[in-house]
C-alpha positions as CSV (number, residue, x, y, z in Angstrom):
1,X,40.5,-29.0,193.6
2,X,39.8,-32.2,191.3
3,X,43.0,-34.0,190.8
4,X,44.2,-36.4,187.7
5,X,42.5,-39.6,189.6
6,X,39.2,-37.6,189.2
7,X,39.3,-38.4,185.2
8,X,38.7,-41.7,184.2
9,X,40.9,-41.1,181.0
10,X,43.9,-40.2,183.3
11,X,43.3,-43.0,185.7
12,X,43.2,-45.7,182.8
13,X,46.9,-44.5,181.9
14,X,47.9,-44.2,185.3
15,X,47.4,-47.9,186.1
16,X,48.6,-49.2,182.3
17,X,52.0,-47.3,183.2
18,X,52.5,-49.2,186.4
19,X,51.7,-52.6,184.7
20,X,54.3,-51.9,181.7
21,X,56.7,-50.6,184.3
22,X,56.1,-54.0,186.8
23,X,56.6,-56.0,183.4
24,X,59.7,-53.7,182.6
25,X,61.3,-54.6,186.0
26,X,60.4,-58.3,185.9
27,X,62.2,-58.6,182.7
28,X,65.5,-56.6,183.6
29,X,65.4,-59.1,186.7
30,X,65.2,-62.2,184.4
31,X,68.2,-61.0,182.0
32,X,70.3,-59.9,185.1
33,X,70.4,-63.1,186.2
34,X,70.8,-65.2,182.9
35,X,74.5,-63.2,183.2
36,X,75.4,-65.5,186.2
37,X,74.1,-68.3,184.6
38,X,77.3,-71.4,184.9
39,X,78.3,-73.1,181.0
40,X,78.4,-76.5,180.7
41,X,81.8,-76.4,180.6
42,X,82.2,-74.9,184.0
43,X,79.9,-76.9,185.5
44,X,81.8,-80.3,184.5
45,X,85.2,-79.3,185.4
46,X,86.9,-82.7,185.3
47,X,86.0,-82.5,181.2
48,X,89.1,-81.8,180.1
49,X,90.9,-84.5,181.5
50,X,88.6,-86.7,180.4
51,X,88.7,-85.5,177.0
52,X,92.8,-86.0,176.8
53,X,92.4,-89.7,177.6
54,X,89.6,-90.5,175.7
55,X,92.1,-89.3,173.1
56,X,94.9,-90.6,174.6
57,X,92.7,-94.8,175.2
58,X,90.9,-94.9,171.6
59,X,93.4,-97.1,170.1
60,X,93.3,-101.0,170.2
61,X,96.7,-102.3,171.8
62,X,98.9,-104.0,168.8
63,X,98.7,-107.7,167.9
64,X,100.7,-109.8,170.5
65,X,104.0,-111.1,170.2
66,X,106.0,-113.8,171.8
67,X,106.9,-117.7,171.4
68,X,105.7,-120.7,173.2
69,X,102.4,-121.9,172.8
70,X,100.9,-119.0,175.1
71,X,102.1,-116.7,172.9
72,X,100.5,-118.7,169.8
73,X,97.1,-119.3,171.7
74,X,97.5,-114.9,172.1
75,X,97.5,-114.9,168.6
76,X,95.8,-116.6,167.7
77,X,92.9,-115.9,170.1
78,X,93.5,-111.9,168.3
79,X,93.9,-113.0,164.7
80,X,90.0,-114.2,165.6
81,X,88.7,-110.6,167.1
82,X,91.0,-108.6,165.0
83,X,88.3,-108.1,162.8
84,X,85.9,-107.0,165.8
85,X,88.7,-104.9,167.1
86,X,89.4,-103.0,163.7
87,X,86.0,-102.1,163.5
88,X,85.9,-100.5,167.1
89,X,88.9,-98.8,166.9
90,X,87.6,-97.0,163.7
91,X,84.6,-96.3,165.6
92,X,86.1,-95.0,168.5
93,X,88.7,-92.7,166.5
94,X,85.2,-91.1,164.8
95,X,83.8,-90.9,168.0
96,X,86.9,-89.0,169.6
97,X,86.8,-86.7,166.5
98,X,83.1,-85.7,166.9
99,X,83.6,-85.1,170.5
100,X,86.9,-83.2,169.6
101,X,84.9,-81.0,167.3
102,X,81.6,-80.5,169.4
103,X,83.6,-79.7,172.6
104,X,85.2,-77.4,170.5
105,X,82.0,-75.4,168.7
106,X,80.3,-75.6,172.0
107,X,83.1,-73.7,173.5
108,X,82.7,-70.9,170.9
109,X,79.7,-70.8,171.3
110,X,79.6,-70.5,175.3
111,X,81.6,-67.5,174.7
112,X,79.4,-65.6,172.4
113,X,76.7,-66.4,173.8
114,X,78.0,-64.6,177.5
115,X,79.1,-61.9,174.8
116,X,75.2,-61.6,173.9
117,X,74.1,-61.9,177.3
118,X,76.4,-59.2,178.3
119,X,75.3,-56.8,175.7
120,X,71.8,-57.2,176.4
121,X,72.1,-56.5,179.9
122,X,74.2,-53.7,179.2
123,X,71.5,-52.3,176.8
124,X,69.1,-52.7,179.4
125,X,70.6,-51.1,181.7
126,X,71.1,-48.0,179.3
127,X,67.2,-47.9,178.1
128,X,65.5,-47.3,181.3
129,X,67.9,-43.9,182.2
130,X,66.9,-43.0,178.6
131,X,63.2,-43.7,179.0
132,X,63.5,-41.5,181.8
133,X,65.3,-38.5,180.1
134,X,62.8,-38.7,177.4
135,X,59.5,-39.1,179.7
136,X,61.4,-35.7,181.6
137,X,61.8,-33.5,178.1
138,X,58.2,-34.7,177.1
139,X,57.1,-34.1,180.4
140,X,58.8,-30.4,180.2
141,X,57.4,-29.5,176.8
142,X,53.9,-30.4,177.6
143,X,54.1,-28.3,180.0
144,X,56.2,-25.6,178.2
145,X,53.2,-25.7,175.6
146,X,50.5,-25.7,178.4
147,X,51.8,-22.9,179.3
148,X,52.5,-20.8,176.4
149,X,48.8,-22.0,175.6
150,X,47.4,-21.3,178.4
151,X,49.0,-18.2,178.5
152,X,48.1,-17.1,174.9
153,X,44.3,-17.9,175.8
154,X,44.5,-15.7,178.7
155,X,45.8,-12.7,176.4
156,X,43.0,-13.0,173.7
157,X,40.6,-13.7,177.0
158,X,42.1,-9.9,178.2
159,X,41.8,-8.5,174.6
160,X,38.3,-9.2,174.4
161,X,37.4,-8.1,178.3
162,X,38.6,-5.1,177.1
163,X,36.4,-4.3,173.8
164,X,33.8,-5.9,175.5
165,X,34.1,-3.1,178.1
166,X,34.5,-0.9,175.1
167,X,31.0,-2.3,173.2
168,X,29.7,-1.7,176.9
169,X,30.4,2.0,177.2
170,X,29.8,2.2,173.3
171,X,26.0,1.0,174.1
172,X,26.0,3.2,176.9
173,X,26.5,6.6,175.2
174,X,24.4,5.4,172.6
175,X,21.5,5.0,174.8
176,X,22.4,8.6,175.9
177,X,22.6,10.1,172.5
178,X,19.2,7.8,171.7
179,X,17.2,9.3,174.9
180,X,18.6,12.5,173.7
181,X,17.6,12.3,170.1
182,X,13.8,11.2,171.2
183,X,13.8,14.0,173.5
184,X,14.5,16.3,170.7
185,X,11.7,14.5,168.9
186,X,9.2,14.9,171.6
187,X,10.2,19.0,172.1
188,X,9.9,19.5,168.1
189,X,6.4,17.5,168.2
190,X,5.0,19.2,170.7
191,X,5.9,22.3,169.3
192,X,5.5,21.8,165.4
193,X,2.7,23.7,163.6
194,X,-0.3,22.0,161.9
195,X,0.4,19.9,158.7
196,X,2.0,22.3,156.0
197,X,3.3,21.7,152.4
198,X,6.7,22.3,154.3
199,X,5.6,19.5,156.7
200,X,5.0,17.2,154.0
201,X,8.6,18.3,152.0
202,X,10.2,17.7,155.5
203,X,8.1,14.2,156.5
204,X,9.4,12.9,152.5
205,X,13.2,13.8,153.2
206,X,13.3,11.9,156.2
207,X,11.4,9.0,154.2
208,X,14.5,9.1,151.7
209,X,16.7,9.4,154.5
210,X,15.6,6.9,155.8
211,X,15.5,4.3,152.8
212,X,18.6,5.1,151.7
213,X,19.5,4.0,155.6
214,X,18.3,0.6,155.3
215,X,19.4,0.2,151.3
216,X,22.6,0.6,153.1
217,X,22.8,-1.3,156.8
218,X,19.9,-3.8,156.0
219,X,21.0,-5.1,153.2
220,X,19.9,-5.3,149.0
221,X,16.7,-6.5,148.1
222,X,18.2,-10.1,147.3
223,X,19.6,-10.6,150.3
224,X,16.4,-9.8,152.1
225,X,14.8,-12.3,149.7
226,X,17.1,-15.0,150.8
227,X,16.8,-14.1,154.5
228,X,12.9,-14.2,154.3
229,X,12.4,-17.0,151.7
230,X,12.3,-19.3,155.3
231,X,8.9,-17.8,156.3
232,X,7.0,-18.7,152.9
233,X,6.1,-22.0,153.9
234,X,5.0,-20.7,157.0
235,X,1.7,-19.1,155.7
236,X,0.9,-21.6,153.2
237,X,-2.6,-22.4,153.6
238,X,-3.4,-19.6,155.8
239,X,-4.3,-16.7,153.1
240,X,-4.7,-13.8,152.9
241,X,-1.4,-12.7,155.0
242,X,-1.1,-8.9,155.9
243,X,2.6,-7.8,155.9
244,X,3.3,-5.1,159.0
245,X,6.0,-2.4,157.9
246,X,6.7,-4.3,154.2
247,X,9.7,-2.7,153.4
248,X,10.4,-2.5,149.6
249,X,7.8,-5.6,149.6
250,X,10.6,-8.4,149.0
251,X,8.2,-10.6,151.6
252,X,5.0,-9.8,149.3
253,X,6.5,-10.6,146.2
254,X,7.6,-14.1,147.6
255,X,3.9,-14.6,148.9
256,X,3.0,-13.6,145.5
257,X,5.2,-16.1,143.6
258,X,3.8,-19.0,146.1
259,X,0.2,-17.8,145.0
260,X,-0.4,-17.0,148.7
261,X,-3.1,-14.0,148.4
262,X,-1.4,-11.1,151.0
263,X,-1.3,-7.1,151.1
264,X,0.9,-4.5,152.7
265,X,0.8,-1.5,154.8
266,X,3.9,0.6,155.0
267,X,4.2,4.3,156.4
268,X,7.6,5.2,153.9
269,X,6.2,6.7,150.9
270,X,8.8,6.1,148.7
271,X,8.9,2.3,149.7
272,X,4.8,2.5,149.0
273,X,5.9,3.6,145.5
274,X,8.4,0.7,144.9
275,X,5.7,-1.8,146.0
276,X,3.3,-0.7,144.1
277,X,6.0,-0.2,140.9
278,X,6.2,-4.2,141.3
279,X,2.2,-5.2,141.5
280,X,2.1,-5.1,144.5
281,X,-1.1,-4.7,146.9
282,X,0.5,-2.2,149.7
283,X,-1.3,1.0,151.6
284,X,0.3,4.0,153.2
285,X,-0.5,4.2,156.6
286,X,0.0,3.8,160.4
287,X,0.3,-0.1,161.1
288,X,-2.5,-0.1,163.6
289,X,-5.2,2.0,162.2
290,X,-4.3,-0.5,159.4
291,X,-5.3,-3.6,162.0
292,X,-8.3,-2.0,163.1
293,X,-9.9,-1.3,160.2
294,X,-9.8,-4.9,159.7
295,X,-12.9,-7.3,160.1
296,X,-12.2,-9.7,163.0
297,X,-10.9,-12.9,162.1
298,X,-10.7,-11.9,158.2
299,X,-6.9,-12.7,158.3
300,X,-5.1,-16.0,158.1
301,X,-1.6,-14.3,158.8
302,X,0.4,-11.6,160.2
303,X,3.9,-10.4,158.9
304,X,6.2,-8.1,160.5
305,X,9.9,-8.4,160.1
306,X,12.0,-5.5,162.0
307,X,9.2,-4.1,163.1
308,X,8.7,-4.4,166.4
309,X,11.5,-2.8,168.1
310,X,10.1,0.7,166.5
311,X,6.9,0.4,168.7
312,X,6.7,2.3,172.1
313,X,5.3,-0.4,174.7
314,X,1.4,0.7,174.2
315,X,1.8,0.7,170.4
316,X,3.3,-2.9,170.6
317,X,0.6,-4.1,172.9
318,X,-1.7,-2.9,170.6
319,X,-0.4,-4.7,167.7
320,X,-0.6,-7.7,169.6
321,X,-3.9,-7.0,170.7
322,X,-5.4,-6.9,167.0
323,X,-3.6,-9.1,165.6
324,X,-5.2,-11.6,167.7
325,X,-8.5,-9.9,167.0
326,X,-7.7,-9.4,163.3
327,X,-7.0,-13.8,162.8
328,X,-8.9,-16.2,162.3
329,X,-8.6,-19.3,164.7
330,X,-5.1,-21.3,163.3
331,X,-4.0,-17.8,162.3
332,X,-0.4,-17.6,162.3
333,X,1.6,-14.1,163.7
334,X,5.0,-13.8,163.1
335,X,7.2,-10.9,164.4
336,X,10.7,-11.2,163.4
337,X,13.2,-8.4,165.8
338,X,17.1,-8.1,166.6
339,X,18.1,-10.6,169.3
340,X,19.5,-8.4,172.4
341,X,20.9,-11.6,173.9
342,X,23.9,-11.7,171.0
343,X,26.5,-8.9,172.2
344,X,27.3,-8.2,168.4
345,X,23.6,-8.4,167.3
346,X,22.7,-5.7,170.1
347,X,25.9,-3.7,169.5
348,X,26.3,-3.9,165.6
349,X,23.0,-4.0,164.6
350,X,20.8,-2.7,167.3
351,X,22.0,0.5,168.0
352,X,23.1,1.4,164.4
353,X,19.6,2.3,163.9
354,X,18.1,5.1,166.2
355,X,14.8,4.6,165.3
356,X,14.7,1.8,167.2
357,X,12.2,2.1,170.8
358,X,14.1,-0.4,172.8
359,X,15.5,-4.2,172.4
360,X,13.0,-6.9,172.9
361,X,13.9,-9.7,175.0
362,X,12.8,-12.8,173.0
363,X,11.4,-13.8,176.5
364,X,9.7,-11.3,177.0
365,X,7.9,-11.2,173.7
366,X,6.7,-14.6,173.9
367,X,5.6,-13.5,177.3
368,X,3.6,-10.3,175.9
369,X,1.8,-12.7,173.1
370,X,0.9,-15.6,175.3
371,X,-0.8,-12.6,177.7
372,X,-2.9,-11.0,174.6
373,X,-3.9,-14.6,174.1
374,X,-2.2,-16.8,171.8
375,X,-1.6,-20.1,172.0
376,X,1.5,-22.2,170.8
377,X,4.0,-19.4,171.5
378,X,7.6,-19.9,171.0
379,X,10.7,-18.2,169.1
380,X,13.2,-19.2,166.7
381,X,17.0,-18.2,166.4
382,X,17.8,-17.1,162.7
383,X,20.7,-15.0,161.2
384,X,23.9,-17.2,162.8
385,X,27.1,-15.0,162.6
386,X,29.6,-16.3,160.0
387,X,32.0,-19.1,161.8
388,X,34.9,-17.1,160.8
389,X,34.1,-14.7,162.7
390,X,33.4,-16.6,166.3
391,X,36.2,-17.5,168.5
392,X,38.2,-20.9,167.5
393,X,38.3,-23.8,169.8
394,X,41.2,-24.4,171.8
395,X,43.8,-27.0,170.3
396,X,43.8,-30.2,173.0
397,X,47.5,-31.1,172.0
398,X,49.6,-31.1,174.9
399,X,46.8,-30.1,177.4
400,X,44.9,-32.7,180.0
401,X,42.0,-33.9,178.7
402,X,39.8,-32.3,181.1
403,X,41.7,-28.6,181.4
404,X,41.1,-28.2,177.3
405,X,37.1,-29.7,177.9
406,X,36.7,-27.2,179.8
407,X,38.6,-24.5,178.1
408,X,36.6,-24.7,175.1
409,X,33.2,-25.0,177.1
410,X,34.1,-21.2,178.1
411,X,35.1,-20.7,174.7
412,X,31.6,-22.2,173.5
413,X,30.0,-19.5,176.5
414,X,31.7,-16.9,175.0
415,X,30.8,-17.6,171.8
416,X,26.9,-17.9,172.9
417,X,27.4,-14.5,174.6
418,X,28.7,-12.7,171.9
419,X,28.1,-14.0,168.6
420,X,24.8,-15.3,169.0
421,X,22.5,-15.4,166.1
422,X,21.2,-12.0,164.9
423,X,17.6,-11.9,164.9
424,X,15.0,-14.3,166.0
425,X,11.3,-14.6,164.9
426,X,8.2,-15.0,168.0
427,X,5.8,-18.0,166.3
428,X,2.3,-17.8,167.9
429,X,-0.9,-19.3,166.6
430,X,-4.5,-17.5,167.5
C-alpha cells in the first residue's frame, strides 16, 4: 500500500514542518533563557553603597579657619584654588545628579523589561498548545470531509452500478424483442405473396412510419445540417460524390451549395420525393444494385451516414466491396455509424431504432475496409455528449493530493465508458 512518503508533494511538506518546528524550538530555548538573564543592577551589588557616598563626598570641604601663620598660609594656599575647587564641586554635584537620575531610569527600566520578557515567555508557552489544538481540529475536519466525500462518491458510484445494471438488462431484452421482431420479419417474408397493390400500400406505410421515426429521434433537418456540415470539406476536389441512404438529402444540398457535383440513392419513397422537391439528383433504390451499376472508378466519393448498422454482414461487405471498385484511386469513403463503445450512445441511441442489424465496433470496421482494400484507414469520434450531462470531477479540497488524482482518473474512466461521443465516422482512401 503506497504511503504519504511515496508522493513527492507530501514529502516536501513533511520535511518543511520539521524545519519550522526545529526553528520553533530553538527560539522558545533562546527566550527561556533571556528570563534568567542577571540586570546590571544585580550583577554589581555593592552599587548602592557606592551611590550614597558618592552623594554623601561631592562637596568641597569649607574654607579653613584658624590663627597663626599656618592657619594664614591654609588660606591663603585655598583662597588660590578656591576658584579650581568651585568649579569641581559644581561639576561633581551635576555628575551626582546624572548618575542619581540614570540609576534611577535604568532601574525602571530593568523592571519592565523582565515584565516583557516574562510576557513573552508566557505567550510562548501558550502558542505552541494552541498550534497543537488547531493542527488536531484541522486535522479532524479534513478528515471529517474526506470522509463524508468519500463517502458521498461511493453513493453516486452505487447509484450508477445500479442503472448501469439496469441499461444492461434494458439492452438485453431489447436484443430479445429485436431477434424476435426480425424473426417475425423473416416468417412474414417467406410467406408473403407476390408484389400486390396492397403490398405497395403496405411497403409506403412503413416508409411514413418510418420518416416520421427519424423526423422525431434523429433530429430536424437543421440539426442534421449542422451535424454534417464537418464532412463538406472532406470531398472537396473529389467530385462527383454518391450519398448511400440520403435521408431527406440535407448532405446533398450542402454538396450542392459547395458546387461539389454529387447524387443520391435512397429506398424511402417519401424521402425520394422530398429530395427531389429541393433539386435534388436522388434515385429510389437498393444501395447496392445502385453501386453496381456504377462504372469502376467513375466516383470520387462515397457518403453514408447511419447507414451501416442496417446492413446484414454480406450486404455490408458488399458495400465495401464496390465502393472500392466503384472509386477512383484518392477516392474518399466515408461511413458514419453509432459508437457501441459509449454506454449512452449504444443504450439511447442504438437500440431506439430496431431497424438496426447489429452495432459496429469502430475497430472492426476499419478492420473490414482495410481487408476490401483500402488504404489510409482510420475513424473519427464525433457527436461528444453535452458536459452537463457527464459526471463532475471530484473537489480536491481537503483530500491528499494523490487519493483525489486518482479519484477523478476513475471519474474520467467512467466518463469514457459511458458518455462517450455518439457516433464516429471510418475515413478510408481507395
Amino acid at each position: 500500500m503506497p504511503s504519504d512518503r511515496d508522493d513527492p508533494g507530501l514529502e516536501a511538506l513533511r520535511l518543511r514542518l520539521e524545519d519550522e518546528e526545529k526553528a520553533y524550538a530553538e527560539v522558545l530555548d533562546a527566550v527561556d533563557r533571556l528570563a534568567s538573564f542577571a540586570l546590571p543592577a544585580e550583577a554589581l551589588s555593592e552599587l548602592p553603597a557606592r551611590l550614597l557616598r558618592l552623594n554623601t563626598v561631592w562637596e568641597a570641604p569649607p574654607r579653613p579657619e584658624g590663627g597663626g601663620p599656618a592657619g594664614a598660609l591654609r588660606r591663603r594656599a585655598w583662597d588660590a584654588v578656591a576658584p579650581a575647587i568651585a568649579r569641581q564641586t559644581e561639576f561633581n554635584a551635576l555628575v551626582v545628579q546624572v548618575l542619581n537620575g540614570y540609576l534611577a531610569e535604568t532601574a525602571r527600566l530593568h523592571e519592565r523589561l523582565r515584565e516583557l520578557v516574562a510576557a513573552l515567555v508566557g505567550y510562548l508557552q501558550r502558542v505552541q498548545p494552541l498550534m497543537d489544538a488547531r493542527d488536531r481540529m484541522a486535522s479532524a475536519l479534513a478528515t471529517t470531509r474526506s470522509e463524508l466525500i468519500l463517502e458521498a462518491f461511493d453513493r453516486r458510484l452505487e447509484s450508477l452500478g445500479r442503472r448501469f445494471e439496469g441499461l444492461l438488462a434494458l439492452r438485453d431484452r431489447l436484443e430479445v424483442v429485436s431477434e424476435e421482431v426480425r424473426a417475425v420479419r423473416g416468417t412474414l417474408a417467406a410467406a408473403a405473396p407476390p408484389p400486390t397493390v396492397a403490398a405497395a400500400a403496405a411497403r409506403a406505410a412503413d416508409d411514413s412510419a418510418y420518416t416520421a421515426f427519424e423526423n422525431r429521434y434523429r433530429g430536424g433537418r437543421e440539426e442534421i445540417r449542422e451535424r454534417l456540415a464537418g464532412y463538406v470539406s472532406w470531398f472537396e476536389g473529389l467530385p462527383p460524390v454518391v450519398d448511400l441512404g440520403c435521408g431527406r438529402g440535407e448532405f446533398l444540398a450542402l454538396l450542392k451549395e459547395r458546387g461539389i457535383a454529387a447524387r443520391g440513392v435512397e429506398g424511402n419513397a417519401n424521402a425520394v420525393r422530398e429530395c427531389r422537391g429541393q433539386g435534388l439528383d436522388v434515385v429510389q433504390g437498393d444501395l447496392l444494385d445502385f453501386l453496381r451499376a456504377e462504372p469502376g472508378g467513375s466516383l470520387g466519393g462515397v457518403f453514408a451516414a447511419q447507414v451501416a448498422e442496417h446492413l446484414p454482414p454480406p450486404q455490408l461487405l458488399g458495400l465495401l466491396a464496390e465502393a472500392h471498385r466503384v472509386l477512383r484511386p484518392g477516392g474518399l469513403l466515408v461511413l458514419e455509424t453509432v459508437n457501441p463503445r459509449s454506454v449512452v450512445a449504444f443504450l439511447e441511441v442504438y437500440n431506439r431504432d430496431l431497424t438496426h442489424e447489429r452495432p459496429l465496433h469502430p475497430e472492426t470496421l476499419s478492420f473490414l475496409a482495410a481487408a476490401q482494400g483500402f488504404a489510409d484507414v482510420r475513424f473519427e469520434l464525433r457527436s461528444p455528449v453535452d458536459p452537463s450531462s457527464r459526471l463532475s470531477p471530484i473537489p480536491g479540497d481537503g483530500l491528499p493530493e494523490r487519493a483525489a488524482a486518482a479519484l477523478n482518473e476513475n471519474v474520467e474512466r467512467l466518463n469514457g465508458l459511458l458518455y462517450g461521443p455518439l457516433e464516429y465516422a471510418l475515413v478510408a482512401r481507395r
